[in-house]
N, CA, C and O atoms as a Tinker XYZ file with bonds, in Angstrom:
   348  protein
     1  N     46.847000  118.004000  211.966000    73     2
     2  CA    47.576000  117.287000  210.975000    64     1     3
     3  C     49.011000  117.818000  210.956000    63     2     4     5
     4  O     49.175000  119.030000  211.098000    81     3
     5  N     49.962000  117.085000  210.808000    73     3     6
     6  CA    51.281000  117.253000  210.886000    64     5     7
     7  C     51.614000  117.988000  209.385000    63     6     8     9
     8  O     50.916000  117.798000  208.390000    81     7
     9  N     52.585000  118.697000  209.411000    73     7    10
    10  CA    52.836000  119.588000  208.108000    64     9    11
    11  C     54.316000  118.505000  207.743000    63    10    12    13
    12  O     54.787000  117.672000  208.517000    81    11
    13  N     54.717000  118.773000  206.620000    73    11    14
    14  CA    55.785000  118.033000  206.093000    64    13    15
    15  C     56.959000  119.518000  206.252000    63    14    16    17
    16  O     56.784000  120.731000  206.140000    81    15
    17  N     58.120000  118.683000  206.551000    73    15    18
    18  CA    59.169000  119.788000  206.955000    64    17    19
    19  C     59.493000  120.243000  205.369000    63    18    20    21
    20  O     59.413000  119.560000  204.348000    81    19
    21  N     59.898000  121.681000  205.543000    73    19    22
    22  CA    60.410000  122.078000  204.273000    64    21    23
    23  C     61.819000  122.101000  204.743000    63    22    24    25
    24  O     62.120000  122.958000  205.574000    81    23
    25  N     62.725000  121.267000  204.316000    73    23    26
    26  CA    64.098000  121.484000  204.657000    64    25    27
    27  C     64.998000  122.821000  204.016000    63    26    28    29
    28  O     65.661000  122.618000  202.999000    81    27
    29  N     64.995000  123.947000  204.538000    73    27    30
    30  CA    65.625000  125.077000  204.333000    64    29    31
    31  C     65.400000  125.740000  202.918000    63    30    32    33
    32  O     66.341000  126.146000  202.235000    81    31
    33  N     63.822000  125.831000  202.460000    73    31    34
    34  CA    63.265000  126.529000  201.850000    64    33    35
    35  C     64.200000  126.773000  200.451000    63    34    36    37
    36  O     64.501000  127.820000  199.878000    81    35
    37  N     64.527000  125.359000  200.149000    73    35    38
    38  CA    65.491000  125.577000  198.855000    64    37    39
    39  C     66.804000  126.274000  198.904000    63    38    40    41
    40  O     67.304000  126.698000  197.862000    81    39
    41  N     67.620000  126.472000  200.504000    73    39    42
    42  CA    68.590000  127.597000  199.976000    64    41    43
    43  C     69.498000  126.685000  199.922000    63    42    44    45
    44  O     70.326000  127.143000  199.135000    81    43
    45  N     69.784000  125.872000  200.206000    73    43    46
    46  CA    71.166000  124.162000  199.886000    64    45    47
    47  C     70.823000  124.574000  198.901000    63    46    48    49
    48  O     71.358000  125.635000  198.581000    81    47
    49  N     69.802000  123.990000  197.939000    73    47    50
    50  CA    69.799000  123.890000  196.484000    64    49    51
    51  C     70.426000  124.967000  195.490000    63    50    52    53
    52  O     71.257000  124.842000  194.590000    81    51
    53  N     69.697000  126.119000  195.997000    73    51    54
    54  CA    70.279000  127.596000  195.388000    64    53    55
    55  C     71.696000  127.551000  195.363000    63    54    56    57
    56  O     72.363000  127.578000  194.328000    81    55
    57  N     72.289000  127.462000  196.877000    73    55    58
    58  CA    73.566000  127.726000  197.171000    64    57    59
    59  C     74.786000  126.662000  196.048000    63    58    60    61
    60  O     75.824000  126.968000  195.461000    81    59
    61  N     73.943000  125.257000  196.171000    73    59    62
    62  CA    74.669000  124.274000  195.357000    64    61    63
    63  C     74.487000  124.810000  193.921000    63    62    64    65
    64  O     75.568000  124.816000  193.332000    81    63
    65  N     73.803000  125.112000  193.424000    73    63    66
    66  CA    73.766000  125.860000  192.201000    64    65    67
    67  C     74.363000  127.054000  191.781000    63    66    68    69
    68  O     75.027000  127.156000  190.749000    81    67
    69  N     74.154000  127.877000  192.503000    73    67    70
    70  CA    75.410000  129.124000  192.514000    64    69    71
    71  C     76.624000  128.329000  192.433000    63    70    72    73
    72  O     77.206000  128.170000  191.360000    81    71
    73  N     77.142000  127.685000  193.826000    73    71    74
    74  CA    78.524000  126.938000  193.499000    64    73    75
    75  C     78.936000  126.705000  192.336000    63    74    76    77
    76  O     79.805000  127.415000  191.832000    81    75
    77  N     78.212000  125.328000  191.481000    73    75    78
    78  CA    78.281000  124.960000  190.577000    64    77    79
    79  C     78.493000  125.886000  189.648000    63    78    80    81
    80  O     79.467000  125.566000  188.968000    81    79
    81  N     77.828000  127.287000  189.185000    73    79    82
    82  CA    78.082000  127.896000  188.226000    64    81    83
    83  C     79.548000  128.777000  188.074000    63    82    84    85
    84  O     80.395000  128.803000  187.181000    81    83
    85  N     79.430000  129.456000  189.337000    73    83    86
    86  CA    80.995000  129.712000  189.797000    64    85    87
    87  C     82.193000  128.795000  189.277000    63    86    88    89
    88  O     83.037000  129.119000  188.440000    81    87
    89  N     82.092000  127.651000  189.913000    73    87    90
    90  CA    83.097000  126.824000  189.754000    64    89    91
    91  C     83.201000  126.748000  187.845000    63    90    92    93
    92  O     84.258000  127.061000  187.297000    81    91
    93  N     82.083000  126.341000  187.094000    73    91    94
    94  CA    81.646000  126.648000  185.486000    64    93    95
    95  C     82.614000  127.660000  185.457000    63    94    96    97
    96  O     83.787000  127.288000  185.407000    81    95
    97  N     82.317000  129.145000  185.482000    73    95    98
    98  CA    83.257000  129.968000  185.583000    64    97    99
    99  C     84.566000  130.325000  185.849000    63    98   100   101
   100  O     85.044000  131.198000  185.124000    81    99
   101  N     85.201000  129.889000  186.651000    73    99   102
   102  CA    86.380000  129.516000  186.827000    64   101   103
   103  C     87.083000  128.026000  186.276000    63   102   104   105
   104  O     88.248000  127.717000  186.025000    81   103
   105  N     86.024000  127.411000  186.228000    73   103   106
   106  CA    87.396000  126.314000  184.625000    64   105   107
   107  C     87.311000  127.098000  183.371000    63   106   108   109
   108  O     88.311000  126.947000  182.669000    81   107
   109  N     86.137000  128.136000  182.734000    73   107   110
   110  CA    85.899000  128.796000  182.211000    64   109   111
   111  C     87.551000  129.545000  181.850000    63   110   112   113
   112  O     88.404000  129.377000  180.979000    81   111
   113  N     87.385000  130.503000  183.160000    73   111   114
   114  CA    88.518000  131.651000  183.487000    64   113   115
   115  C     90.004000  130.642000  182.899000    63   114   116   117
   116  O     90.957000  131.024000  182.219000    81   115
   117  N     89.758000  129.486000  183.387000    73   115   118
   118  CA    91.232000  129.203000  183.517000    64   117   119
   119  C     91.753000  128.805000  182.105000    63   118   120   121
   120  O     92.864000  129.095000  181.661000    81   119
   121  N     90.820000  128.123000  181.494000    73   119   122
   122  CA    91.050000  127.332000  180.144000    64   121   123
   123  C     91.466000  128.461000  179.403000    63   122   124   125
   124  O     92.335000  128.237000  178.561000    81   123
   125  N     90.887000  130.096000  179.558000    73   123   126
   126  CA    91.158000  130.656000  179.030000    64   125   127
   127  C     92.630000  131.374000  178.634000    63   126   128   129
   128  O     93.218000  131.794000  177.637000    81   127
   129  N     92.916000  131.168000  180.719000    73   127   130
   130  CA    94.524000  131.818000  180.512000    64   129   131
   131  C     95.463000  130.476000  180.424000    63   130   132   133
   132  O     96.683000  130.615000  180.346000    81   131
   133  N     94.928000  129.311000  180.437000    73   131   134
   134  CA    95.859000  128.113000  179.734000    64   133   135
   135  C     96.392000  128.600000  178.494000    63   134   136   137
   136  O     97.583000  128.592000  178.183000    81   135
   137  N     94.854000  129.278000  177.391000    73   135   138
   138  CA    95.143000  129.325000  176.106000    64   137   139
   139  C     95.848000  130.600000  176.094000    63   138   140   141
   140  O     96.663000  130.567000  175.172000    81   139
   141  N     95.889000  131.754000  176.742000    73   139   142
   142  CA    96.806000  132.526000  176.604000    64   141   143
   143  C     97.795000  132.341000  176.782000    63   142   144   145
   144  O     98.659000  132.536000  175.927000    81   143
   145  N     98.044000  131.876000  178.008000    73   143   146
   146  CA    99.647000  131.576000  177.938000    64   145   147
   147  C    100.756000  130.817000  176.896000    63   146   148   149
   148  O    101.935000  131.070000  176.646000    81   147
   149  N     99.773000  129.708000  176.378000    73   147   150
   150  CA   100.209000  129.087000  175.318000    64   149   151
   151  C    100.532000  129.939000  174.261000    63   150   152   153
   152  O    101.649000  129.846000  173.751000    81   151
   153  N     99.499000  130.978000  173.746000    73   151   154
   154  CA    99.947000  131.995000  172.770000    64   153   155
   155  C    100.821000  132.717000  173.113000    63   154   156   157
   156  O    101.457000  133.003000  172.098000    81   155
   157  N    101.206000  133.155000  173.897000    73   155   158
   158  CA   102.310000  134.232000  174.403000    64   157   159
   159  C    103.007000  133.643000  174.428000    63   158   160   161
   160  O    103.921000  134.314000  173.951000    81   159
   161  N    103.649000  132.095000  174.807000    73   159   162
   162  CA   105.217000  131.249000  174.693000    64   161   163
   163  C    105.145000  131.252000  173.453000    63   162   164   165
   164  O    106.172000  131.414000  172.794000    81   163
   165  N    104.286000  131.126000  173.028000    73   163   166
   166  CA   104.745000  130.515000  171.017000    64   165   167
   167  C    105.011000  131.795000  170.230000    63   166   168   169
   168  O    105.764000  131.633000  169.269000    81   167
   169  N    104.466000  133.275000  170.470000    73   167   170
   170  CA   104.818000  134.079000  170.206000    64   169   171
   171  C    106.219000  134.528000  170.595000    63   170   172   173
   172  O    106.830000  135.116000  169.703000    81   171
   173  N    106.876000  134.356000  171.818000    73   171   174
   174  CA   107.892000  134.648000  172.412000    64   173   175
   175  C    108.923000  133.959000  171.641000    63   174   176   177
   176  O    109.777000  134.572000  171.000000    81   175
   177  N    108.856000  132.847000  171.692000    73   175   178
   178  CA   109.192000  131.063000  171.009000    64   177   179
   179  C    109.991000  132.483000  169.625000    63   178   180   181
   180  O    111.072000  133.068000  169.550000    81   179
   181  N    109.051000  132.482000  169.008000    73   179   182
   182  CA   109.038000  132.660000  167.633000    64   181   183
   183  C    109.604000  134.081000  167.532000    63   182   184   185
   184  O    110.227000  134.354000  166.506000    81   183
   185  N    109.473000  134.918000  168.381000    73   183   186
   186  CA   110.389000  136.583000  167.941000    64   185   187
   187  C    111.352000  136.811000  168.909000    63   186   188   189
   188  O    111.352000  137.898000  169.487000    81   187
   189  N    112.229000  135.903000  169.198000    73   187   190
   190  CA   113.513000  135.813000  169.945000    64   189   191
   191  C    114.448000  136.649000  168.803000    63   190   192   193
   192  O    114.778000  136.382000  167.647000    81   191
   193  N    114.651000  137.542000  169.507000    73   191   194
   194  CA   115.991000  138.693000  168.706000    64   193   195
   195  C    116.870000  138.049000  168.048000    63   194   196   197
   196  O    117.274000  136.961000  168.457000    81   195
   197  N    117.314000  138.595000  166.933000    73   195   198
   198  CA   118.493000  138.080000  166.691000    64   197   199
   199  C    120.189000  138.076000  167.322000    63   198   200   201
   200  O    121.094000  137.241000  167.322000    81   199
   201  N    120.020000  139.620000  167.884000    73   199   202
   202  CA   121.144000  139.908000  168.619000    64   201   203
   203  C    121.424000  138.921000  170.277000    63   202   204   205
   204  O    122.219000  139.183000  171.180000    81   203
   205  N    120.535000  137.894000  170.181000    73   203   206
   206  CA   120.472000  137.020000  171.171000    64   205   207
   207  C    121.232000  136.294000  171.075000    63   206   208   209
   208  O    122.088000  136.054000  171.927000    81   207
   209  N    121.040000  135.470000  169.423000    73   207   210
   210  CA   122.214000  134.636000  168.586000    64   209   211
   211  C    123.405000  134.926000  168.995000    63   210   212   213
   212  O    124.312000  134.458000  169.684000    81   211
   213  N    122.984000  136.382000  167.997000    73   211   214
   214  CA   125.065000  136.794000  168.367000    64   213   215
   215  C    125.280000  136.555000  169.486000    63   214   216   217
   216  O    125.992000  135.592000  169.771000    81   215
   217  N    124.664000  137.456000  170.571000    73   215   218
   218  CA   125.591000  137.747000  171.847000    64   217   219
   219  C    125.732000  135.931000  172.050000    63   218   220   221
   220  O    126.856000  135.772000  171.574000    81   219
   221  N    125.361000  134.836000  172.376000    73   219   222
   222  CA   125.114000  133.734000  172.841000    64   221   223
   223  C    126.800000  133.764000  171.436000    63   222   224   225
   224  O    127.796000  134.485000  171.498000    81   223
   225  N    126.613000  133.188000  170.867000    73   223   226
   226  CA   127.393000  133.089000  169.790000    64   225   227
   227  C    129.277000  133.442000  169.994000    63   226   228   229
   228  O    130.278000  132.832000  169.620000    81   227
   229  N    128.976000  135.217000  171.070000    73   227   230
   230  CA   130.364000  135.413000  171.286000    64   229   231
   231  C    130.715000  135.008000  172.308000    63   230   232   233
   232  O    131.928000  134.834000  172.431000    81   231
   233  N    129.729000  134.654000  173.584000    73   231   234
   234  CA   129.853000  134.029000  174.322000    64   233   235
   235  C    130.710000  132.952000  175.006000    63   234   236   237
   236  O    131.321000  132.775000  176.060000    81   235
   237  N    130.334000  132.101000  173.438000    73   235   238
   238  CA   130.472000  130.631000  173.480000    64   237   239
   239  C    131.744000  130.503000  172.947000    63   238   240   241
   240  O    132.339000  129.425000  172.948000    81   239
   241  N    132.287000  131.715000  172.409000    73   239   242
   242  CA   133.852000  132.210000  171.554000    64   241   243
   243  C    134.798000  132.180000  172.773000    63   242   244   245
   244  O    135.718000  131.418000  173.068000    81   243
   245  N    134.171000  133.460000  173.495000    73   243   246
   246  CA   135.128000  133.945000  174.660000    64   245   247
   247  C    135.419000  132.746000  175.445000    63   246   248   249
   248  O    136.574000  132.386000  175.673000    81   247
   249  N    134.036000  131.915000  176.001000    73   247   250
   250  CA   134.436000  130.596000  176.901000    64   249   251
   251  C    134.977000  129.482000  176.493000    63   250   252   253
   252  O    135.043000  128.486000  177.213000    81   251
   253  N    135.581000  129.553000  174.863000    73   251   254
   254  CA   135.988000  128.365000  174.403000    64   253   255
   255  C    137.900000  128.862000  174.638000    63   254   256   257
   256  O    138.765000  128.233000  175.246000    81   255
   257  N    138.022000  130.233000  173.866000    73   255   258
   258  CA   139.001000  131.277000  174.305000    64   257   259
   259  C    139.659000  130.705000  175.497000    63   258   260   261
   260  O    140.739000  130.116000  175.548000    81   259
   261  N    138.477000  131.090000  176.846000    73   259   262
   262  CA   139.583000  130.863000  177.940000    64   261   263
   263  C    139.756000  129.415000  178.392000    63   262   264   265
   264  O    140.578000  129.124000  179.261000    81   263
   265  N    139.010000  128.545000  177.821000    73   263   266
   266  CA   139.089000  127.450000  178.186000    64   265   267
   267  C    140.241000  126.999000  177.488000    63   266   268   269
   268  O    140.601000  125.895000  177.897000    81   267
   269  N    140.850000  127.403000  176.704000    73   267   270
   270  CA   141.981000  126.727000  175.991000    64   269   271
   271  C    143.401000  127.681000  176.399000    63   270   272   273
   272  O    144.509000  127.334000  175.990000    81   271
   273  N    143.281000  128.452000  176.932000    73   271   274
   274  CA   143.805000  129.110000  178.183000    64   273   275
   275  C    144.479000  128.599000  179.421000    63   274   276   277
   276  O    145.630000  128.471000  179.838000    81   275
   277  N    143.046000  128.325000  179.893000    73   275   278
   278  CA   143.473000  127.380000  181.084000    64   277   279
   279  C    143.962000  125.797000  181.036000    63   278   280   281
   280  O    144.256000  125.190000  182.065000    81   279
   281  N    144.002000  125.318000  179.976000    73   279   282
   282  CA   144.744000  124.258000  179.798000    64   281   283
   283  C    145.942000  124.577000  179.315000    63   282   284   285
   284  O    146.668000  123.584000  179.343000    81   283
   285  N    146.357000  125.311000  178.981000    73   283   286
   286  CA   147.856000  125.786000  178.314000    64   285   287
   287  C    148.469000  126.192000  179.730000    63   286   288   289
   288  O    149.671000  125.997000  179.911000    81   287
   289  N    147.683000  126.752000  180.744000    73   287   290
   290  CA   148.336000  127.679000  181.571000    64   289   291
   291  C    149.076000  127.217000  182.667000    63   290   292   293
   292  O    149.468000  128.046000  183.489000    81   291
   293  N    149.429000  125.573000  182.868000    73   291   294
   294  CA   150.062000  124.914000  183.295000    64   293   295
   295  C    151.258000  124.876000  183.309000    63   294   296   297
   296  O    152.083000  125.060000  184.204000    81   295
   297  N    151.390000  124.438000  181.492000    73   295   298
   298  CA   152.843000  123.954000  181.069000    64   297   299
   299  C    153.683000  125.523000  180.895000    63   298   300   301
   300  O    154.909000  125.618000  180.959000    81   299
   301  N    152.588000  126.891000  180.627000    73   299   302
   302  CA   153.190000  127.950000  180.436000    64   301   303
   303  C    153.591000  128.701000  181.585000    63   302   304   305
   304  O    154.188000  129.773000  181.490000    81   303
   305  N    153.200000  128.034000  182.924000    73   303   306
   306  CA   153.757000  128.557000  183.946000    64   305   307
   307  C    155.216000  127.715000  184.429000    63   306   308   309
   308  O    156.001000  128.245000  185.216000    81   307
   309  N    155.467000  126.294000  183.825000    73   307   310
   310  CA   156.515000  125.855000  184.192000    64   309   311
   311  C    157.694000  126.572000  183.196000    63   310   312   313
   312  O    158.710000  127.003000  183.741000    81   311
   313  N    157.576000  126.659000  182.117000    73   311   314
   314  CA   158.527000  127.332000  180.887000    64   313   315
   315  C    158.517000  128.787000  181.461000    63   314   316   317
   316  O    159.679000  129.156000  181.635000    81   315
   317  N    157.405000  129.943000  181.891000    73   315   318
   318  CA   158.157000  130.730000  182.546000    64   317   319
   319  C    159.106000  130.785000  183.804000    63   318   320   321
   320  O    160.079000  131.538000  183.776000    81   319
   321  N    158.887000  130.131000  184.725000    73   319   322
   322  CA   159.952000  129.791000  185.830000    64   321   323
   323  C    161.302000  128.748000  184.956000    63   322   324   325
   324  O    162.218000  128.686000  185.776000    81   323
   325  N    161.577000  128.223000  184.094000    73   323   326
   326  CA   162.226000  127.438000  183.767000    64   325   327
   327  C    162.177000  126.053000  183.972000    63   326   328   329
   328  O    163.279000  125.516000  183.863000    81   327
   329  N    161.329000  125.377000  184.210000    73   327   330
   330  CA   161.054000  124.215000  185.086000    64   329   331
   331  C    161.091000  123.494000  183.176000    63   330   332   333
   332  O    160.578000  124.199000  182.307000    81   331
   333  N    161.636000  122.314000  182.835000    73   331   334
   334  CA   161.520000  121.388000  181.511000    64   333   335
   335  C    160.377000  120.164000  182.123000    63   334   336   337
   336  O    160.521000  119.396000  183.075000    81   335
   337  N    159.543000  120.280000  181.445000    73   335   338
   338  CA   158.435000  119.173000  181.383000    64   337   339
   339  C    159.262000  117.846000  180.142000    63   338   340   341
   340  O    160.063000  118.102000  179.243000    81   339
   341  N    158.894000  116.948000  180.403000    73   339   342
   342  CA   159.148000  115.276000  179.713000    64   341   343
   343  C    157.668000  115.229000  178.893000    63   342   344   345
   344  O    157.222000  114.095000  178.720000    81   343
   345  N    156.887000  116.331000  178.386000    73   343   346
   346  CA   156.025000  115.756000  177.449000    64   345   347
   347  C    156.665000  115.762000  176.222000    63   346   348
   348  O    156.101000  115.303000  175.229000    81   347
């Protein structure tokens, strides 16, 4: 009498099952450091120094400073050589 094949004694099955749980585990792993990361920007978000302000603050002083500088520094180079502008 012919025997019926056992196709690889269940280890596909095992193996697909291990997989499966692994993989469980690692969306697991990940969802987790999704949610960390999210907490750590919103924490970050939220205790930004104050001396950040300032410095950003004098920053934006100094580059306004030279920017009004360099538009002056045209007509103030013709008046030092003597050159008369028609504005």
């Amino acid at each position: 009498m012919a025997r019926a094949k056992n196709h690889g004694n269940g280890r596909i099955e095992e193996a697909i099952a291990r997989l499966l749980r692994n993989q469980l585990a690692l969306l697991q792993n990940i969802a987790t450091l999704v949610q960390t990361q999210a907490t750590f920007v919103a924490r970050m978000s939220e205790s930004r120094p104050a001396y950040v302000d300032i410095r950003f603050a004098r920053i934006e002083a100094i580059l306004a400073k030279l920017l009004r500088m360099a538009k002056a520094l045209p007509d103030a180079i013709c008046e030092k050589i003597g050159f008369k502008t028609a504005r």
